[in-house]
C-alpha positions in Angstrom: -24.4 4.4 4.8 -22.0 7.2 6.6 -18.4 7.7 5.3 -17.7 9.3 8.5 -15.6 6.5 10.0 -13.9 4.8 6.8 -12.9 7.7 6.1 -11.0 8.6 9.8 -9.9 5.3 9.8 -8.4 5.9 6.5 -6.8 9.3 7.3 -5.4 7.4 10.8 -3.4 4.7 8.8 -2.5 6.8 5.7 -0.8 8.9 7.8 0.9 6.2 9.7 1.9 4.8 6.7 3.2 8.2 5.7 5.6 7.8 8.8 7.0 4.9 7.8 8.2 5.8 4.5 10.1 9.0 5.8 12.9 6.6 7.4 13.6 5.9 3.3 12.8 9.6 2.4 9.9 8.5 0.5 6.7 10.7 1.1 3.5 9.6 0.0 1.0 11.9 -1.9 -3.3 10.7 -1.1 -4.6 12.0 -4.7 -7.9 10.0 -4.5 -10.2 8.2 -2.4 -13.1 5.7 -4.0 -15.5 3.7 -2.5 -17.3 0.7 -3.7 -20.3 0.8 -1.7 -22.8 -1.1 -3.8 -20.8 -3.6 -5.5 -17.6 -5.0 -5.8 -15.8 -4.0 -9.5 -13.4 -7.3 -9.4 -14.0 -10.4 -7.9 -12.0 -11.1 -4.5 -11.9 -14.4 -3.6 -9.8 -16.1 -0.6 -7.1 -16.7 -3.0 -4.7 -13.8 -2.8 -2.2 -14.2 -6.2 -5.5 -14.5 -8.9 -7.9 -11.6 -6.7 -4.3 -9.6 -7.1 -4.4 -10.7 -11.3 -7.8 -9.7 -11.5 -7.3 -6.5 -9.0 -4.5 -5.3 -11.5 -6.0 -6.4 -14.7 -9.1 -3.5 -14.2 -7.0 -1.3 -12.7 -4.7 -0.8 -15.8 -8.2 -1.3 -18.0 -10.3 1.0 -16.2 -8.7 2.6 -12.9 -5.4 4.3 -15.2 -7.4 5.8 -17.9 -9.8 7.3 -15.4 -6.6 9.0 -13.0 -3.0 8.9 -12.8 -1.4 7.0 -10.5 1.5 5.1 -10.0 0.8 2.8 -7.6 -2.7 0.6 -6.0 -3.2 -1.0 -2.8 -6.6 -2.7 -2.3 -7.9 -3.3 1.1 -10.1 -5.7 1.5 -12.1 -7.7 3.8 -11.9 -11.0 2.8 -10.0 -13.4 4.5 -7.5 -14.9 1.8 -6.6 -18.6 2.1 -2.9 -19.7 3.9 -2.9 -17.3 6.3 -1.8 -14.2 4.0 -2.0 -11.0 5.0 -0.9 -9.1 1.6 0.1 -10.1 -2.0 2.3 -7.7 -4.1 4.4 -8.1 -7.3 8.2 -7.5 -6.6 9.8 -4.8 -7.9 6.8 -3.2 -9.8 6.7 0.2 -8.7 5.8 2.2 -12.1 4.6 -0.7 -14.4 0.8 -0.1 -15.7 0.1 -3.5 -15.6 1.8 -4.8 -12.3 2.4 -2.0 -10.0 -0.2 -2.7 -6.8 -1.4 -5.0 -4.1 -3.7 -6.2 -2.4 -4.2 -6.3 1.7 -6.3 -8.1 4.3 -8.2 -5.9 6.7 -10.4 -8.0 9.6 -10.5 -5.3 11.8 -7.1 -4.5 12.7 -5.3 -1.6 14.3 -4.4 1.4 11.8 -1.3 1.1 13.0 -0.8 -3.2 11.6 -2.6 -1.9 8.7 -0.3 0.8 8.0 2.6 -1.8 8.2 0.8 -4.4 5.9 0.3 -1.7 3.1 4.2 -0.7 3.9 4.8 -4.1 3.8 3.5 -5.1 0.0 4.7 -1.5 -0.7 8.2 -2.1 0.1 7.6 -5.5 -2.4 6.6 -2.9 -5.3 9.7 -1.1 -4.6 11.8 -4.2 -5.1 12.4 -5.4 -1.4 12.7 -8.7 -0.2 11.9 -10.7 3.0 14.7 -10.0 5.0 16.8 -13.1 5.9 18.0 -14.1 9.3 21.5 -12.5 8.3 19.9 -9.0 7.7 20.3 -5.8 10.1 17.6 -3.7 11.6 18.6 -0.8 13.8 15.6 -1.8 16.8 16.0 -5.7 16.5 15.0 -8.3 14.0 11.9 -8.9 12.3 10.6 -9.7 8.5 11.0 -6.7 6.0 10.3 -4.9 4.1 7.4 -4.8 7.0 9.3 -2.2 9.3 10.1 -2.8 12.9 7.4 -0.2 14.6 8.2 -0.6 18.4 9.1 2.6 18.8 9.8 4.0 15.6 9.3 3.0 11.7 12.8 1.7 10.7 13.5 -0.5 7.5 16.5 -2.9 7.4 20.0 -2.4 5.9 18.6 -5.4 3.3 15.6 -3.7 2.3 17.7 -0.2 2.0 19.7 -1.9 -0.3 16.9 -3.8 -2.3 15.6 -0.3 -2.4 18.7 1.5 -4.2 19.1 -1.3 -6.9 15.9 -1.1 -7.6 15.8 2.6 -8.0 19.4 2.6 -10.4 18.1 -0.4 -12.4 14.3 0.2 -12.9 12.5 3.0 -14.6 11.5 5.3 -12.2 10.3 8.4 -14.1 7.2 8.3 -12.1 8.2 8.3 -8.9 9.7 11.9 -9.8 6.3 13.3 -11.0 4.7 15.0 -7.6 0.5 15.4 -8.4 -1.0 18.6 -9.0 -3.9 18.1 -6.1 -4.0 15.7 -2.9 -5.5 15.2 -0.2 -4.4 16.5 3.4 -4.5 14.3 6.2 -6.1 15.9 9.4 -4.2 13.6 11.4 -1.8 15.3 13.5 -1.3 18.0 10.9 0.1 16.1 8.4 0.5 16.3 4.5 0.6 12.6 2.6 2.9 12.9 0.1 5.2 10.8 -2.8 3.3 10.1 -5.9 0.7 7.6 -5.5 -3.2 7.5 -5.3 -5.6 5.8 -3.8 -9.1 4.4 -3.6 -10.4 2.7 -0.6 -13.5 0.8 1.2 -13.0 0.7 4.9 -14.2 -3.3 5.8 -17.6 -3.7 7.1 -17.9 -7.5 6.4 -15.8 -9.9 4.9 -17.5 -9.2 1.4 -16.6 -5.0 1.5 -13.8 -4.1 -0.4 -10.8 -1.0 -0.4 -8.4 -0.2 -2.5 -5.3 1.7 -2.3 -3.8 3.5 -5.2 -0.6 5.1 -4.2 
């Protein structure tokens, strides 16, 4: 099995992703990359909110001890139940036990998939879906999912979301920049902001990836 193309695709939306978050000044930091290529370590099912308990539940038991992070995103290829794209918990950026995510990939663009992981992201950070009564610079659309038509911008909401969440929430973590990372070779970039991740680029709807940011 070659790692040649999981991996570019995983450098292409990383660094996407990376783009996004510099319209907050957040920079995000690649420390790690792991691949589940002979078996799955949790089971993901098609329902999103218990493959997102049992996702979190082995990261704090086994992913934490093994490396720091603060953050994990797992990517996977199952198709969850309702439609859903993502599942996150809100305003959980730092928590051992709740501080993740987990994402749909059927073979999208790097560019939708870099929004989904911004999306359940921006839910860890403590923003909202944006109601009909928010403002976005470029038009409207459902944060904290950015509008990407011509450039990443998050809404006034989610900026907001984002700045009570940061005075009211422990964010000690957030402040620590890692001692190694990984450089993206896309377009020259450096991912940077304190988080790690492991991933599985989808084959089939049973392959698994995770993101630890």
């Amino acid at each position: 099995y070659s790692l040649f193309w999981p991996l570019k695709r995983i450098d292409v939306f990383i660094s996407l992703c990376h783009g996004i978050f510099l319209d907050i000044d957040f920079q995000i930091f690649l420390v790690g990359i792991e691949i589940w290529s002979e078996e799955n370590k949790v089971n993901i099912s098609d329902a999103a909110d218990s493959s997102l308990l049992r996702f979190l539940e082995w990261r704090e038991q086994v992913l934490l001890p093994r490396m720091h992070h603060d953050n994990v995103q797992l990517i996977s290829g199952v198709r969850f139940k309702n439609h859903i794209l993502g599942e996150a918990f809100l305003a959980q950026m730092c928590s051992e036990s709740h501080s993740g995510g987990v994402i749909r990939d059927t073979g999208i663009s790097p560019k939708e998939l870099a929004k989904y992981i911004a999306h359940e992201i921006g839910h860890n950070l403590g923003m909202k879906h944006d109601t009909e009564n928010c403002y976005c610079p470029v038009g409207p659309g459902s944060c904290p999912a950015p509008r990407y038509d011509i450039h990443p911008v998050f809404s006034e909401c989610s900026r907001h979301s984002l700045t009570r969440f940061l005075e009211e929430k422990n964010i000690t973590c957030l402040m620590n920049p890692p001692h190694t990372y990984i450089v993206s070779t896309t377009e020259g970039g450096v991912l940077r902001a304190t988080f790690y991740i492991f991933t599985y680029h989808m084959c089939n709807s049973d392959t698994i990836a995770m993101w630890c940011l």
